[in-house]
C-alpha positions in Angstrom: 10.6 -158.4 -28.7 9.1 -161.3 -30.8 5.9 -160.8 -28.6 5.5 -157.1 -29.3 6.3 -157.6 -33.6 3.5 -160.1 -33.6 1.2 -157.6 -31.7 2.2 -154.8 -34.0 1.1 -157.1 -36.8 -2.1 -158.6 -35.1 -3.1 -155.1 -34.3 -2.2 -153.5 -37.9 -4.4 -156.3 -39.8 -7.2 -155.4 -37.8 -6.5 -152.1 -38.3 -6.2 -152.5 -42.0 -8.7 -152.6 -45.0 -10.4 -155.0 -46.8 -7.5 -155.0 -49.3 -4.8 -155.1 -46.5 -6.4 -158.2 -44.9 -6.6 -159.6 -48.2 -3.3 -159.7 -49.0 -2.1 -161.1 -45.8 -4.2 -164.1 -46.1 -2.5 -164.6 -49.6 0.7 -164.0 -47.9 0.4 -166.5 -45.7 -1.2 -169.1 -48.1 1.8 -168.8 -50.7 4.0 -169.6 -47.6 2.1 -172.3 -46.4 3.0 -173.7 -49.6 6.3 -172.6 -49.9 7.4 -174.5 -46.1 5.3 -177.6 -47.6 7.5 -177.2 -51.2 10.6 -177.0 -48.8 9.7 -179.7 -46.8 9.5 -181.8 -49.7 12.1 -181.0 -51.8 14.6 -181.5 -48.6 13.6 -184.7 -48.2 14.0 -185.7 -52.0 17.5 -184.1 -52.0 18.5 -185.8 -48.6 17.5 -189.0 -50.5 19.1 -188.6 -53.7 22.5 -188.0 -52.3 22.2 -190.8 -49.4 21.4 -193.5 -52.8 24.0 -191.7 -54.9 27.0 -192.1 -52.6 25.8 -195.9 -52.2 25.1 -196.5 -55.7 28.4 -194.9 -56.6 30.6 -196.7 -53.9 28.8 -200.1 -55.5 29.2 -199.6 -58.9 32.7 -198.9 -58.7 33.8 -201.8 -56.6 32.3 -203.9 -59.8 34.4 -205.3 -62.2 32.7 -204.4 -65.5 30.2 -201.6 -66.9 27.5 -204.5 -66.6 27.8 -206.1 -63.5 25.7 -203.6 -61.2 23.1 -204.0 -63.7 23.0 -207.7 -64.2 23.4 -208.2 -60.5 21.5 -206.5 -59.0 18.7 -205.0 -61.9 18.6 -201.6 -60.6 15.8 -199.4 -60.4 15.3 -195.7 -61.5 15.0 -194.7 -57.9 17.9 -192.3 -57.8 19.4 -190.0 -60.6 22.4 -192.1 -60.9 21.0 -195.4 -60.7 18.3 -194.1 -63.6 21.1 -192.9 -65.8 22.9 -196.0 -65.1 19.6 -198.2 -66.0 18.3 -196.8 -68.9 21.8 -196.6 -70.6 22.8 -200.3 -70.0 19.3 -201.7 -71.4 20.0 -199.4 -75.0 23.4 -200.7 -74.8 22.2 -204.5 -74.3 20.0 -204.0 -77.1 22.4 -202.9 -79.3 24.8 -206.1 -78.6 24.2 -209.4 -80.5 21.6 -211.8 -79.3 24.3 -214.4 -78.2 26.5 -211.8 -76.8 23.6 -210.7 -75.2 22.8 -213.9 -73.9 26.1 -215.1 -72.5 26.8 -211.6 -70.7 23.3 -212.0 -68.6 24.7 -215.6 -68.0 27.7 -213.9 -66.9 30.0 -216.2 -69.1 31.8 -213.6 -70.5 32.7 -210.1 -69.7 32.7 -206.7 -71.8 35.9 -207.7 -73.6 34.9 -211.3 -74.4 33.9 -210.7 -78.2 31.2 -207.8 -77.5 32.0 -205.3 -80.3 30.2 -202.1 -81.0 30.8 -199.4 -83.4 31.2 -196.0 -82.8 28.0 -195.2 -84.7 26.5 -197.4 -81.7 28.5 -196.1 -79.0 27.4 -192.8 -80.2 23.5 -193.9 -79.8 24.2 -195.1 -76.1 25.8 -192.0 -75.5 22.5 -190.0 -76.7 20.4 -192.2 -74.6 22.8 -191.3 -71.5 22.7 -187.8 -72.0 19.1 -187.5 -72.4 18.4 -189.7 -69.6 20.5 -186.8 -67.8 19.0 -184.2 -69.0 15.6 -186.0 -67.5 17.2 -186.3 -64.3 18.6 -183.2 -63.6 15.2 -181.5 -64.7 13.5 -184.0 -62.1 16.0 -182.7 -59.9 15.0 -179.4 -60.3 11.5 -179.9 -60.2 9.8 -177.7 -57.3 12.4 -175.1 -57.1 10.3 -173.1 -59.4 7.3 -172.9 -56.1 9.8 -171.5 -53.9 11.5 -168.8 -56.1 8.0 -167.3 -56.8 6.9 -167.4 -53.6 10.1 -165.9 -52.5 9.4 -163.3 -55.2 5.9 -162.5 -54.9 5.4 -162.4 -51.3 7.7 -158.9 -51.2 5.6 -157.7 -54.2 2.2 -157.8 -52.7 3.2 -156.4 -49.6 4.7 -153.7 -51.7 1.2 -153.4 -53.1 -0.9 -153.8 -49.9 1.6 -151.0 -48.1 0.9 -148.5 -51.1 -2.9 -149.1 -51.3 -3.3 -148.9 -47.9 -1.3 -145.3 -48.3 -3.4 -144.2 -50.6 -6.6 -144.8 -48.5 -4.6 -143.5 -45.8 -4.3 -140.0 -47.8 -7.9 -140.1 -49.1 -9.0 -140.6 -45.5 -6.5 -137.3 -44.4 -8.1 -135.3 -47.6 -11.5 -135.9 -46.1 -10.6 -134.8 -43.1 -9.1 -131.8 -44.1 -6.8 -132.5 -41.7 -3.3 -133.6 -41.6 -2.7 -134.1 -38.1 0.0 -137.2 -37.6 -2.0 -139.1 -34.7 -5.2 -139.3 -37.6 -2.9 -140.7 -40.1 -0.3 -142.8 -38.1 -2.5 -146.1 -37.5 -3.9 -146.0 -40.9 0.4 -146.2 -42.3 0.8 -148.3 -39.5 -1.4 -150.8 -40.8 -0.5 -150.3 -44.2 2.9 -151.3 -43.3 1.9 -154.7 -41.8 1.8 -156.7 -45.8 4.8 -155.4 -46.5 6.3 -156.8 -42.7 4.9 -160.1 -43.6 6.2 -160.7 -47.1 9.5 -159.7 -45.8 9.1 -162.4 -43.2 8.1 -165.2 -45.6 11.0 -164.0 -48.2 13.6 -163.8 -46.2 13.8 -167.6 -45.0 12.6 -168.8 -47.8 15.5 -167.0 -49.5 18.1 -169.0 -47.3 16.5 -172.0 -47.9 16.4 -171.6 -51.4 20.0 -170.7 -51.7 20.9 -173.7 -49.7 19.0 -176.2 -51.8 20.2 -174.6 -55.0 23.8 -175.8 -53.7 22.4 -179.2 -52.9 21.4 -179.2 -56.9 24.5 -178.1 -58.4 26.5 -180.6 -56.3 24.1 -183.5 -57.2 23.6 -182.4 -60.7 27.6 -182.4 -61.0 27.7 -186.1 -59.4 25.1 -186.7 -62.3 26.9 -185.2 -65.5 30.6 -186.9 -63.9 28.9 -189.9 -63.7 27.6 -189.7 -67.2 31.0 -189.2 -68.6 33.0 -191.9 -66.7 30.1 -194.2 -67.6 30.1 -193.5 -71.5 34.6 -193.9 -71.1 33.9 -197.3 -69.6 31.2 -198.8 -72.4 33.7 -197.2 -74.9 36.7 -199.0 -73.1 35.1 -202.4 -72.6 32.9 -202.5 -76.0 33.7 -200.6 -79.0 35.1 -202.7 -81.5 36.5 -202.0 -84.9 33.8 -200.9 -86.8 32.7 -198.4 -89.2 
């Protein structure tokens, strides 16, 4: 069966126009791309949630906001961690210099003198949620490849089928004849764009779906994250202030 579809299609392309051909070489360059955007966005996804169940399971087991930071000095290599990293150094900068000092010396903890206001909690909360807003675009990043590629690959074989009609007709009109074994290869091969973005689209639809899921779970880790991070600093730092 899968032997006599891909003669079918070897067979219409030849058959087809300049136009026809055309498009199928576009077709198959926009999935080309689209497999290599798939490829790559898996592999980002599988890595962001491998490093966000870690960093999650580690920064829990800590006893204060800080520790995972002063520890261990993480890097922005996962959405998490980034969050996590970009929110501590605003909120060290916003401590006293020798509160400062004697947390990194690990002398003290978040309760022992380290006050903030809530005009300063406030300003670690805006660096936290636009650090998440960052992240969850990064997340995103490349989706955008795949959902046009799943789009447009129907579209022009839409196109190729209803030029190739057309010629198809102007052919018959020539003629002057309308006899069905003079017309049938040239809709035959007319078909063959349409077939092929149909082909690309459909996987790429499934694939898409399936990585959208992958987002919305990882950029719900990210937002609850954000939250519980934002009740801890308030918990463990803000003081009496005005």
């Amino acid at each position: 069966m899968t032997y006599l579809l891909a003669n079918s299609l070897i067979d219409g392309f030849l058959k087809s126009n300049g136009i026809g051909q055309g498009i199928v070489v576009l077709q198959l360059i926009c999935s080309v791309v689209m497999v290599a955007a798939i490829i790559g966005k898996g592999l980002e996804l599988s890595f962001i949630s491998r490093t966000t169940r870690r960093f999650q399971r580690d920064f829990t087991s800590g006893r204060d906001v800080l520790e995972y930071y002063l520890n261990r000095r993480p890097s922005a290599t996962s959405g998490l961690e980034g969050i996590y990293k970009e929110t501590c150094e605003r909120l060290l900068k916003l401590l006293s210099p020798d509160v400062r000092t004697l947390l990194v010396g690990r002398e003290t903890n978040g309760d022992g003198g380290a006050a903030l206001t809530a005009r300063e909690i406030e300003l670690v909360r805006g660096t936290c949620e636009h650090v998440l807003d960052e992240e969850e675009i990064r997340v995103e990043h490349g989706m955008g490849v795949i959902a046009t590629v799943v789009a447009l690959s129907p579209m022009l074989g839409l196109l190729g089928t209803v030029w190739g009609v057309l010629d198809a007709f102007a052919e018959m009109g020539s003629a002057g004849s309308a006899n069905l074994a003079t017309i049938a290869p040239s809709i035959s091969a007319a078909l063959v764009t349409t077939v092929t973005g149909l082909i690309i689209a459909i996987p790429g639809v499934i694939a898409f779906n399936q990585m959208n899921a992958t987002i919305r779970t990882v950029t719900s880790d990210m937002e609850g994250f954000a939250d519980e991070l934002i009740g801890r600093v308030a918990c463990e730092f803000q003081g009496k202030g005005a």
